[in-house]
C-alpha positions in Angstrom: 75.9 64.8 89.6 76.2 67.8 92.0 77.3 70.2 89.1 78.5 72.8 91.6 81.7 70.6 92.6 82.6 70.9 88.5 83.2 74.2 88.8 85.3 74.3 92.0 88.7 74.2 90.5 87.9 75.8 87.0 89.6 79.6 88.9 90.6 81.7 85.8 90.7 78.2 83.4 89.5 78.6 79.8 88.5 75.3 77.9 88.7 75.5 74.6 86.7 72.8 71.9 86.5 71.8 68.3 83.1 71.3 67.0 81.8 68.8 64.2 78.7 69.3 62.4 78.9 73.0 63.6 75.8 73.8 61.4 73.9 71.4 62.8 70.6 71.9 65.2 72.5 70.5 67.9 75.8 72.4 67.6 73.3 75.8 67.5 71.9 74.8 70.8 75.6 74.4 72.0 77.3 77.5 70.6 74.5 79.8 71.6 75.0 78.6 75.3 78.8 79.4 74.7 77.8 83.0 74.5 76.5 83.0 78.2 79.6 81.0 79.1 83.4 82.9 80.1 85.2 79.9 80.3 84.3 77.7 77.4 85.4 78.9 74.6 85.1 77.5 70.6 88.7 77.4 68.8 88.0 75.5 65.9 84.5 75.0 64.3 84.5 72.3 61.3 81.0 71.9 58.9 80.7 71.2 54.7 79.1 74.9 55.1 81.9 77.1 56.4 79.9 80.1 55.3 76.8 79.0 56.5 78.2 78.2 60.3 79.8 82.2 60.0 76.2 83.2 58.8 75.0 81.0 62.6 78.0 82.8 64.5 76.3 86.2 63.4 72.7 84.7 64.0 74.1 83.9 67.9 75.8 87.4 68.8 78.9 86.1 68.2 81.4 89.6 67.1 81.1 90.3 63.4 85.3 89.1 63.6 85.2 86.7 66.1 85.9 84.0 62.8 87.9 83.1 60.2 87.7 81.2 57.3 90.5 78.4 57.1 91.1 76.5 54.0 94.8 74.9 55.6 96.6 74.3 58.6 98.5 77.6 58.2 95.6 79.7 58.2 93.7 77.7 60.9 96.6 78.2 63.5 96.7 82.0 62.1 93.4 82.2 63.5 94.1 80.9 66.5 97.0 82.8 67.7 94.8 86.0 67.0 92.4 85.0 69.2 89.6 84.3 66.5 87.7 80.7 65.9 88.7 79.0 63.2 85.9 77.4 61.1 87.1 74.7 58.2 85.8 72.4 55.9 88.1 69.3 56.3 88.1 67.8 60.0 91.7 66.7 58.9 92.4 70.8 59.8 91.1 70.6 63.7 94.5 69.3 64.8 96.1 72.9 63.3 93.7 74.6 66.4 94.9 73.6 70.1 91.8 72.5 72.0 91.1 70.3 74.8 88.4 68.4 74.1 86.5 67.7 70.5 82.6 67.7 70.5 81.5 65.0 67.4 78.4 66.0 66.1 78.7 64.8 62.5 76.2 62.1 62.8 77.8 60.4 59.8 79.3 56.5 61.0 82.8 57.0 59.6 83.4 60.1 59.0 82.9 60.7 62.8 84.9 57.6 63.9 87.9 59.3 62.2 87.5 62.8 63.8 87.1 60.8 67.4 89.9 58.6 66.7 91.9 61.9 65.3 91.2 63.5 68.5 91.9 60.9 71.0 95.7 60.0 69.3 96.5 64.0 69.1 95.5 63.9 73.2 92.1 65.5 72.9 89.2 64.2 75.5 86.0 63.5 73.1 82.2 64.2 73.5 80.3 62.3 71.3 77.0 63.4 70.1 76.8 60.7 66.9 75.4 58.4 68.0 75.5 56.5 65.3 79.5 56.4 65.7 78.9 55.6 69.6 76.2 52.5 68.7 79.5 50.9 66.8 82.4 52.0 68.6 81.7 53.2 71.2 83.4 51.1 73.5 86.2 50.7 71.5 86.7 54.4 71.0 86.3 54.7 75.1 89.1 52.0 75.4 91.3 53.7 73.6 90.9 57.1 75.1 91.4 55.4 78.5 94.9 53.9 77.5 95.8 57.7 77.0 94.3 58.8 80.2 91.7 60.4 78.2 87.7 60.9 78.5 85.1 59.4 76.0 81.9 60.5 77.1 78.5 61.3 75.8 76.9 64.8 75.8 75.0 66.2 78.5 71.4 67.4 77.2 71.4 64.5 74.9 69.1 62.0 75.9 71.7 58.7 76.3 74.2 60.8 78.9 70.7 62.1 80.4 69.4 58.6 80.9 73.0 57.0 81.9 73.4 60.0 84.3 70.0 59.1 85.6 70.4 55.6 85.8 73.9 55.4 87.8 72.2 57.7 90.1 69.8 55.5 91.0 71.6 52.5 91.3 74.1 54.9 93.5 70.9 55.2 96.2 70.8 51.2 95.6 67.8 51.6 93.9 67.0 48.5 91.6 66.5 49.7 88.2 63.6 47.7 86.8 63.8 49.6 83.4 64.9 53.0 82.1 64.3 54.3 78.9 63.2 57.9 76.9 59.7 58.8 75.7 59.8 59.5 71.8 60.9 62.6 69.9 57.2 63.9 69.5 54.3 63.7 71.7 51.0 62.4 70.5 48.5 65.2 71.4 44.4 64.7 71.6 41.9 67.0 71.8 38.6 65.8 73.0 36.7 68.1 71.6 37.6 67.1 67.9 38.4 63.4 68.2 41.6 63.9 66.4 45.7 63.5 67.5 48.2 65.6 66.2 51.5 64.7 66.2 54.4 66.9 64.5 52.5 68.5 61.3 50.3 65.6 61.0 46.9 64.6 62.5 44.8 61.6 62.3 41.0 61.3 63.4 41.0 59.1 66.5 37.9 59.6 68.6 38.5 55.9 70.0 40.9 57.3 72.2 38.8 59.0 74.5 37.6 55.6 75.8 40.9 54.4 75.9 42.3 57.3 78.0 42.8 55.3 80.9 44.7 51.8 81.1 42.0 49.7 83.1 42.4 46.5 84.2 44.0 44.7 81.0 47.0 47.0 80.5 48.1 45.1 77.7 44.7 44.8 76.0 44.2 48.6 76.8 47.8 49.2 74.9 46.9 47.8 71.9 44.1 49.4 71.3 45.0 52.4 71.6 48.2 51.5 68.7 45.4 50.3 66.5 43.6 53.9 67.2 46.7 55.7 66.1 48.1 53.3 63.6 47.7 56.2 60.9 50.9 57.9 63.0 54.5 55.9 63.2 55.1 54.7 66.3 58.7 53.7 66.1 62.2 55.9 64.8 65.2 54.5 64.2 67.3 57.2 66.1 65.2 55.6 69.6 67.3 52.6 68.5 70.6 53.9 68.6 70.3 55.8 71.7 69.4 53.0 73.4 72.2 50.8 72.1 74.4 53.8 73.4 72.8 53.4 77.3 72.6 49.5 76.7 76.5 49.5 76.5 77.1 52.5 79.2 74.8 50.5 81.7 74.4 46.6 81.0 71.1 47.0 80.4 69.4 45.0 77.9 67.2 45.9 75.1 63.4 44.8 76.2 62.6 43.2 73.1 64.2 43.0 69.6 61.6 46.2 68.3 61.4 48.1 71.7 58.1 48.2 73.4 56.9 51.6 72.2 53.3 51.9 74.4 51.3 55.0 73.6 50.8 56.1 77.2 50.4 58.7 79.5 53.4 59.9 82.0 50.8 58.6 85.4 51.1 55.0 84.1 54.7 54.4 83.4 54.7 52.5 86.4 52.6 50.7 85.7 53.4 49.9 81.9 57.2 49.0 82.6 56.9 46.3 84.9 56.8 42.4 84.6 53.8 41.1 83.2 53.3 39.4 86.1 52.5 42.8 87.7 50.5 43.2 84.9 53.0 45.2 82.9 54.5 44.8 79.4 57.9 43.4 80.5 59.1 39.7 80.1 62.6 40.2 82.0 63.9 43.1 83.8 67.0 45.4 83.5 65.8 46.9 80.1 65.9 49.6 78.3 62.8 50.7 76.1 60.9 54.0 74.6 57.3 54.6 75.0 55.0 57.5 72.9 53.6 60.1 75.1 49.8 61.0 74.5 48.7 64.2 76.9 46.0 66.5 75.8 46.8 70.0 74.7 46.2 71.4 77.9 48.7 68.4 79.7 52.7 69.2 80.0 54.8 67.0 77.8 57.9 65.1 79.1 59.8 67.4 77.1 61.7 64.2 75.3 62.8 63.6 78.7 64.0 60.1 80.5 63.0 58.2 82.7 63.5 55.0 85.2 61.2 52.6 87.4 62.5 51.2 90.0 61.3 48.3 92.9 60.0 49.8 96.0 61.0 48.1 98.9 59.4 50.3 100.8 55.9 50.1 100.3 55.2 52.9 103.5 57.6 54.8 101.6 56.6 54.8 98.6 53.3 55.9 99.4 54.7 59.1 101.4 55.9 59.9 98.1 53.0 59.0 96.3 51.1 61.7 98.2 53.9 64.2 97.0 52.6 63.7 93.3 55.5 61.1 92.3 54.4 58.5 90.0 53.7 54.9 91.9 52.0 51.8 90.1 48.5 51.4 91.2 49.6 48.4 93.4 52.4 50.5 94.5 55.8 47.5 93.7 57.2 50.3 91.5 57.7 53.8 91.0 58.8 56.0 88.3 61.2 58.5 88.5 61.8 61.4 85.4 63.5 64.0 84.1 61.1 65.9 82.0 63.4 67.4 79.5 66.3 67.4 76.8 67.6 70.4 76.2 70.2 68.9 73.7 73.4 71.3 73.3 72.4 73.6 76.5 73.6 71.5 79.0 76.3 69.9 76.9 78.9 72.4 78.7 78.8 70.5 82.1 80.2 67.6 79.6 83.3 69.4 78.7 84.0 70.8 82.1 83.3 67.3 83.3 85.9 65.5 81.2 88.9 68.3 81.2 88.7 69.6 84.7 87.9 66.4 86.5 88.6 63.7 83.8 85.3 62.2 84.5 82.5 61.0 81.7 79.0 62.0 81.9 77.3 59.3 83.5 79.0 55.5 84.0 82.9 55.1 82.4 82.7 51.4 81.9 80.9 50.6 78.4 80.9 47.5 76.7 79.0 45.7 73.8 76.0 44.7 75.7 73.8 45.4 72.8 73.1 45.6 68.5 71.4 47.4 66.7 71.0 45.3 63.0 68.5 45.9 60.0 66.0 43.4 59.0 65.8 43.8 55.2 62.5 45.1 53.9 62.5 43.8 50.4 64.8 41.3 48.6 68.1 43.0 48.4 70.9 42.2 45.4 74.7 42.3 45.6 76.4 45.6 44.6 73.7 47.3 46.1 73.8 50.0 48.6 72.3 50.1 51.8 71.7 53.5 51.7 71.2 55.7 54.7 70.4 59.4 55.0 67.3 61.9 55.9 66.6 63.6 59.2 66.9 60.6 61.4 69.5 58.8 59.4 66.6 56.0 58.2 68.4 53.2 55.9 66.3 52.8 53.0 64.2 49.9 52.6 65.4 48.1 56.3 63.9 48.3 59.5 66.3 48.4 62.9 65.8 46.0 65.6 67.7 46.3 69.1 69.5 42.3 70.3 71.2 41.9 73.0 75.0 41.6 72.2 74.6 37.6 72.7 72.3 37.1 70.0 73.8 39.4 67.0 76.7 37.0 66.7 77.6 37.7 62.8 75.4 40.4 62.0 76.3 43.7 61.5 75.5 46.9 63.5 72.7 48.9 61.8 75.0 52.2 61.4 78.7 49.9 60.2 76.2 48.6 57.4 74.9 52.0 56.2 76.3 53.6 53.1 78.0 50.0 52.3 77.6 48.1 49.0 76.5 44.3 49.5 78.6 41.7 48.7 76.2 39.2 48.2 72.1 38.9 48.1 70.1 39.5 51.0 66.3 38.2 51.8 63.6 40.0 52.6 62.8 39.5 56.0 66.4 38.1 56.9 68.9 40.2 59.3 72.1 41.7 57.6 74.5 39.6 58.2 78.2 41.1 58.4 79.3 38.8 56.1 76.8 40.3 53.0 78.4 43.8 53.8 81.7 44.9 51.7 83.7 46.9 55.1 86.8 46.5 53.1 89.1 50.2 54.1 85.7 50.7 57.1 87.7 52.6 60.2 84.1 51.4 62.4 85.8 47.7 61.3 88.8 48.6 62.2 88.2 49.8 65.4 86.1 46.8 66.2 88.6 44.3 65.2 91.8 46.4 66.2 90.3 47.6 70.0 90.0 44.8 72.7 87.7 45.5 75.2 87.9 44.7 78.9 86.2 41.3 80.4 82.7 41.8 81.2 
């Protein structure tokens, strides 16, 4: 997107927006790019911590009186018409704040389906950084803000409106997208000298790797041994899931396989990983989406938790101009890879806003559909009344491991994120995938939404 046109017709213009999750790491990144920004401004800031996202104002420069404290409407619009932000504790108080646009951030299913749905009826564009509301609904929630004339989009600096963004880009140059995907939240780094891989604040010995370090003639064979070398570390998050069911639907890409591919790999051979086997890749169809683990050695850049896409060349003359440039183009140069190096979460998330109210445009593609689900397979023997319960860092549901289907072959089971936090209503086997049936969604606004919000024809 050429960002410069945004800001064409913005003149004196001040955008105001509600935030969600305002305590969160992500809103941080967000509000302390605020700061930098004259014409975006925070009106009403909502978090279970009012104190603590006054103690983060502070933390960011914000003036020591730039906020208030809002327990009900009254006070919230008190705020507001003194020219202060307005930070609550019940989303149910944003409405009491005029904005133009609400920035989700919650990360909780329901609870953030209700402050998008809240927004959209009350004539508010949405941003939607939960992606574990936008894996449901977010199609429905996109239909719906449409009928009003409305944007539903997701947030610039997050990787699933990075990827999108990248993706309609290339298929704007007529570029055929082979696949496109995100390398993992945290790189696998090796040092040579010691033999072992750190990754986050654990290490693993690993001294196998330096033979392994590059993909040979059996890429496959290569890629699998270098999993067994590292199988100490995870190689798969549940959060890789859900953003990819978020570009799935924004794109019409499919998932690659049912548990993603996940190749520990270096950024030189993405061209060569993510391409049909029969170009000796990992790939059994084409169109996907996927997520592969970076290993680099301390001394190496990382990709930042950036994005990426190969695409055909059809060009091979081409192609190998740009090869000579430093791009990255498979050894028998059919494919290239093309990368963005970064995610820089609630930094860029600004262009979003000014995206949607200025121009009423989305980040990335505006036509989304259900083209893929992500479901739980059941880890151990589960019993009714029990609770699938969800919760940590990365919103893990205990006990169950997420898959990604296309859309075609999750008929009956239940998105990963609708389950969560629901009781069963009848036993489930280990091994067997949730079916929506076994989940009690009796009063669920993520059912509602799906039942109540026809989408478009494919």
């Amino acid at each position: 997107m050429n960002h410069e046109i945004l800001f064409r017709d913005l003149g004196d213009r001040r955008i105001r927006f509600a935030l969600t999750g305002a305590k969160g790491g992500f809103s941080r990144t967000l509000l302390g790019q605020v700061r930098l920004l004259p014409w975006l401004q925070p009106a009403v800031l909502c978090d279970l911590d009012p104190a603590g996202v006054v103690t983060l104002l502070r933390e960011l420069r914000f003036p020591e009186d730039a906020a208030a404290v809002c327990e009900d409407a009254a006070a919230a619009a008190a705020a507001a018409r003194e020219g202060r932000i307005a930070v609550v504790r019940d989303h149910a108080l944003l409405g009491a704040v005029p904005h133009d646009v609400v920035v989700e951030a919650t990360g909780h299913p329901e609870v953030g389906a209700r402050v998008a749905l809240d927004a959209i009826e009350r004539g508010a564009h949405v941003a939607m950084v939960s992606k574990e509301v936008d894996s449901v609904v977010g199609p429905h929630l996109n239909q719906r803000a449409s009928a009003r004339g409305l944007v539903y989009t997701t947030a610039e600096g997050d990787q699933p409106a990075n990827l999108i963004g990248l993706v309609t880009w290339a298929r704007q140059l007529g570029l055929e997208v082979v696949a496109a995907g995100k390398s993992s939240e945290y790189d696998f780094v090796f040092d040579p000298a010691t033999g072992r891989v750190a990754w986050t604040d654990r290490e693993c010995e690993a001294p196998a790797l330096a033979g392994l370090w590059q993909l040979g003639d059996d890429v496959a064979a290569t890629l699998a041994r270098r999993a067994e070398a590292l199988a100490a570390l995870p190689q798969s998050a549940t959060p890789d899931y859900c953003e990819m069911n978020v570009v799935a639907n924004s794109t019409g890409l499919l998932p690659s396989r049912d548990a993603l591919s996940y190749p520990l790999c270096r950024i030189t051979e993405l061209a060569d990983i993510f391409v049909p086997r029969a170009s000796g890749g990992v790939l059994d169809r084409t169109g996907v989406v996927d997520v592969f683990n970076l290993i680099r050695r301390p001394d190496e850049v990382s990709f930042g938790g950036g994005v990426f896409v190969v695409v055909r060349c059809a060009d091979p003359a081409t192609w190998e101009t740009l090869r000579g440039k430093g791009h990255v183009v498979s050894r028998d140069g059919r494919h290239a890879c093309i990368f963005l190096p970064y995610h820089l979460m609630g930094v860029e998330t600004p262009l979003s806003l000014l995206s949607a109210v200025l121009h009423g445009r989305p980040s990335g593609g505006d036509r989304q559909r259900v083209q893929a689900v992500m479901v739980a397979r059941a880890d151990r023997d589960f019993q009714a009344g029990e609770v699938l319960r969800m919760g940590g860092h990365h919103h893990v549901m205990e006990d169950c491991t997420a898959l990604l289907l296309p859309a075609g072959e999750a008929d009956g089971l239940a998105p990963f994120y609708l389950a969560a936090n629901k009781p069963l209503r009848r036993d489930v086997a280990r091994g067997s995938l949730v079916p929506e049936s076994a989940v009690e969604l009796d009063g669920s606004l993520l059912q509602a939404l799906r039942r109540d919000t026809p989408l478009p024809a494919a």
